[in-house]
PLY file of the C-alpha trace (Angstrom):
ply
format ascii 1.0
element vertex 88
property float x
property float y
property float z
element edge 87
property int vertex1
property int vertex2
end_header
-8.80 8.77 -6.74
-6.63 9.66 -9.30
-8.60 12.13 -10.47
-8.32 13.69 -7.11
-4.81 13.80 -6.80
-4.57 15.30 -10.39
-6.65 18.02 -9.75
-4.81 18.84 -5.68
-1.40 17.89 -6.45
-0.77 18.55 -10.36
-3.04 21.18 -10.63
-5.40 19.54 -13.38
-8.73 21.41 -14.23
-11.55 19.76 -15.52
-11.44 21.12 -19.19
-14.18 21.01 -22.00
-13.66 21.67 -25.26
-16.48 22.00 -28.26
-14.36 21.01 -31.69
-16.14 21.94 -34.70
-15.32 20.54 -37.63
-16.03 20.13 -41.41
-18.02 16.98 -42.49
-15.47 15.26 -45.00
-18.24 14.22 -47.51
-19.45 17.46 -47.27
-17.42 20.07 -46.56
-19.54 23.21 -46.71
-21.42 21.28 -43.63
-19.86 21.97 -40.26
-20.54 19.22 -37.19
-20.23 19.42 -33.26
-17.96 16.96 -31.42
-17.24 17.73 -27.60
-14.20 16.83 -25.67
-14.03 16.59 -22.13
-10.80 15.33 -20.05
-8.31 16.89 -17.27
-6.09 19.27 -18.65
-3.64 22.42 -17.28
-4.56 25.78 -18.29
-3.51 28.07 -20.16
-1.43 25.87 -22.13
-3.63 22.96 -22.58
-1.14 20.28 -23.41
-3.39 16.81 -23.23
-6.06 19.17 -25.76
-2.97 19.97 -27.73
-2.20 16.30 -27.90
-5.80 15.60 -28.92
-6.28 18.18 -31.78
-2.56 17.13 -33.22
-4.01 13.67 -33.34
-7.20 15.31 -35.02
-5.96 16.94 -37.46
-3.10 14.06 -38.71
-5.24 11.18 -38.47
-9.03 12.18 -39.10
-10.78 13.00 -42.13
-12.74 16.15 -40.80
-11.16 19.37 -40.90
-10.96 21.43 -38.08
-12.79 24.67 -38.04
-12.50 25.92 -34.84
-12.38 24.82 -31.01
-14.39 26.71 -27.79
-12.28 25.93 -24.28
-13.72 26.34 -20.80
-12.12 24.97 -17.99
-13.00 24.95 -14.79
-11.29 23.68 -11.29
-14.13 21.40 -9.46
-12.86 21.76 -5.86
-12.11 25.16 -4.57
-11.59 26.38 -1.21
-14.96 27.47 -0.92
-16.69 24.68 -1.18
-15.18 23.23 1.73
-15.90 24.39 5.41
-16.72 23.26 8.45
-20.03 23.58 10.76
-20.35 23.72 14.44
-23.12 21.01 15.02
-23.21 18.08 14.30
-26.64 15.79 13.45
-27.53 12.48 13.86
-30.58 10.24 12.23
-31.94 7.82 13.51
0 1
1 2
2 3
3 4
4 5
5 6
6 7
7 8
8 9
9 10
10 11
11 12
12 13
13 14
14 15
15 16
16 17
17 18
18 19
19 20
20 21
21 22
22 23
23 24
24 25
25 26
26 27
27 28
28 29
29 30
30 31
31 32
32 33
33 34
34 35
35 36
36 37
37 38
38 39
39 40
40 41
41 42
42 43
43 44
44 45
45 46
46 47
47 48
48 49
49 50
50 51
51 52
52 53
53 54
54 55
55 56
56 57
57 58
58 59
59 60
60 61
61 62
62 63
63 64
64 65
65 66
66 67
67 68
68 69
69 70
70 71
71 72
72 73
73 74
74 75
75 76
76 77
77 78
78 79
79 80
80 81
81 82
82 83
83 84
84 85
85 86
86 87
């Protein structure tokens, strides 16, 4: 539910990030970590929030980050039909 209510009333968007990053033993070696969490574009504040906490408390340094977002429930999706059906 409270995903719900983020996404109608605080206009949240389902956000996905792919974080790639240097491999701290072996730096020339670059790894693949995504993130995935309810965010507000374009500024991206709880991403922010995570790549701040990244990059002052992991070992791994960033090399660069991918964003998509993308809103789940849009007015299209929604509409109503004229019949309605019943199984029995």
């Amino acid at each position: 539910m409270a995903d719900l209510r983020a996404q109608f009333i605080n206009n949240y968007h389902l956000t996905t990030a792919e974080i790639i990053y240097h491999l701290p033993d072996y730096p020339e070696l670059l790894q693949s970590y995504i993130w995935q969490e309810y965010d507000l574009a374009p500024r991206f504040p709880v991403l922010n929030k995570f790549l701040d906490f990244w990059s002052h408390n992991l070992d791994g340094k960033l090399h660069s980050v991918i964003v998509a977002h993308q809103r789940l429930i849009t007015p299209g999706e929604m509409r109503f039909v004229g019949q309605e059906f019943t199984l029995q």
